[in-house]
C-alpha positions, 0 to 999 in steps of 0.5 A: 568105527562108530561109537553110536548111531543117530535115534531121531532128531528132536525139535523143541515145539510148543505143542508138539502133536501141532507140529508133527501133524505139520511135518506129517502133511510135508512129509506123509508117515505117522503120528504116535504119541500125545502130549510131552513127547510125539514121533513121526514115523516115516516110511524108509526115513529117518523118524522126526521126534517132537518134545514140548518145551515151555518157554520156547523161543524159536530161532530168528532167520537170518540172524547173525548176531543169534544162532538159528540151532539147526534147521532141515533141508527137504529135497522137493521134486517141484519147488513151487508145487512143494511151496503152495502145500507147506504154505497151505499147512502152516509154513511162513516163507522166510527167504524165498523170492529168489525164485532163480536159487534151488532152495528157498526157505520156510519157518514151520508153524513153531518157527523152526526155520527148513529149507525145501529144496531142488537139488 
């Protein structure tokens, strides 16, 4: 038996109404909230929730000596169609030159690595 169930997932941001807009143009849904606290609401999904974190540090890919912390996997129909848009929105490639592999990876515009994937 479970003992809870999962609310949202939370991402540490510098400006977190910048980075739900990202995650919007990605993933389509709706951005509610201003300030230290944004959610993205998304249609028969999980809901992204967005915090401000002063100090933020995003997480180096790869690095194995330091810990990445998470990153999201978004499963994509076209890989090259879904690489131009999150491109167009912000996104900085990451690990995506092997265009033989069924995922490539991105950093969001706060540096929090994902992973578009055809699988």
């Amino acid at each position: 038996m479970a003992l809870a169930k999962l609310g949202v997932v939370v991402l540490d941001c510098p400006d977190p109404r910048a980075l739900a807009g990202f995650y919007a143009g990605v993933l389509g849904g709706t951005v509610e909230g201003d300030g230290e606290w944004v959610d993205l609401k998304v249609a028969g999904g999980p809901a992204l929730a967005f915090q401000r974190a002063p100090g933020f540090v995003p997480p180096k890919w790869p690095a194995p000596d330091a810990s990445q912390q998470f990153h999201l996997d978004l499963v994509v129909e076209d890989l090259d169609a879904a690489e131009k848009g999150v491109l167009e929105l912000g996104a900085k490639p990451l690990d995506a030159e092997d265009r033989e592999r069924t995922f490539r990876v991105y950093a969001d515009p706060a540096g929090h690595p994902f992973c578009l994937c055809a699988c």
